[in-house]
N, C-alpha and C positions, 0 to 999 in steps of 0.2 A: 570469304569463300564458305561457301556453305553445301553439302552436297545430301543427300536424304534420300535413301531408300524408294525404287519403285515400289509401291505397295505400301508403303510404312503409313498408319493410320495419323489421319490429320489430327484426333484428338489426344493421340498418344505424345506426336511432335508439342500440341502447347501445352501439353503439362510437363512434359521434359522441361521446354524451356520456362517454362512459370517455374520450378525447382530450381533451373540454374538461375535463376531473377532472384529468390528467395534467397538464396546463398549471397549472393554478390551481394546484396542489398543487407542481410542480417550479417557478414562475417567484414562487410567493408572491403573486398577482394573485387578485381574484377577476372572476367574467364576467360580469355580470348579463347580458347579451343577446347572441345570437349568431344570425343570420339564415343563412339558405341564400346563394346567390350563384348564379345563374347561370340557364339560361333558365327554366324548370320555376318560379324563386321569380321571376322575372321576369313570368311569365304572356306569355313572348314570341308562343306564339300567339295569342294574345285581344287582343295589341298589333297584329299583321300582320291579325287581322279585324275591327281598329276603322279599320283606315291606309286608304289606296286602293293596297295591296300587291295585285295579279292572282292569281287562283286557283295560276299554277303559282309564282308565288313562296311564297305560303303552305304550298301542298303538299309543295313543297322541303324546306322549314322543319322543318313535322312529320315529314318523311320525316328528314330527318338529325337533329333530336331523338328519334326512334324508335329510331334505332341507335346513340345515344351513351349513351342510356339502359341499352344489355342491354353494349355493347362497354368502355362509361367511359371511350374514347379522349377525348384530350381535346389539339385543336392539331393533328395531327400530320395526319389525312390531306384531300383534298383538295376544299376548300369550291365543290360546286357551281355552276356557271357562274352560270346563272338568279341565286343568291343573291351572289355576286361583283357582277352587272352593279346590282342591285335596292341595293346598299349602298354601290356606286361612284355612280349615282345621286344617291341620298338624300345624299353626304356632298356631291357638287355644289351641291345647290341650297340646304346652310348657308351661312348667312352666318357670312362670316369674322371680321369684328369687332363680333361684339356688341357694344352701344352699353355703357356705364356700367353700375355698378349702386347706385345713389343709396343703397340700403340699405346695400351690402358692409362698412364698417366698424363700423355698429351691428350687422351678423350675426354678423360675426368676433368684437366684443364679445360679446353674449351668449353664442356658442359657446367661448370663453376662460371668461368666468363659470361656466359649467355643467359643464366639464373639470374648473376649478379644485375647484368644490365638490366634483363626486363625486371627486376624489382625493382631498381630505382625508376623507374618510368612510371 
């Protein structure tokens, strides 16, 4: 399966995957899956206009993913007041210790089982 951005630039796609060739081929690994990371494969805005985030947080948002998009800075320059306060926020009103998680051992199990398997393969 393989699924790819409308818009995503063709020459962008085969250097990704000339890179993931380049790995398999120099580390001896093969890849079966490899996902985007970041806001664009996040759907960060469709998240900020499901949340109770305010019109100017959102706009923020797409305003500085509009320019990371053409500039590909990444880190370096200086995140937005609006989006600072909107995230300082939201990390406030986490709670700090999540309770248990009655599953975690049986998930760690099966995620140990399913490692194990696809290595031997």
């Amino acid at each position: 399966m393989r699924a790819i951005a409308k818009g995503m630039d063709p020459a962008i796609v085969r250097a990704v995957d000339a890179r993931l060739d380049g790995v398999e081929a120099s580390a001896g690994v093969r890849i079966p899956w490899a996902i985007e990371s970041g806001s664009r494969a996040w759907g960060f805005p469709s998240l900020l206009r499901q949340s109770e985030a305010a019109a100017d947080v959102q706009d923020a948002a797409a305003e500085l993913i509009a320019v990371k998009a053409v500039t590909r800075e990444m880190g370096e320059g200086t995140v937005p007041g609006v989006l600072d306060e909107y995230v300082a926020e939201i990390i406030a009103t986490a709670d700090p210790e999540p309770g248990p998680d009655p599953q975690l051992a049986r998930r760690r199990d099966r995620a140990e089982h399913w490692f194990r398997t696809e290595i031997a393969r």
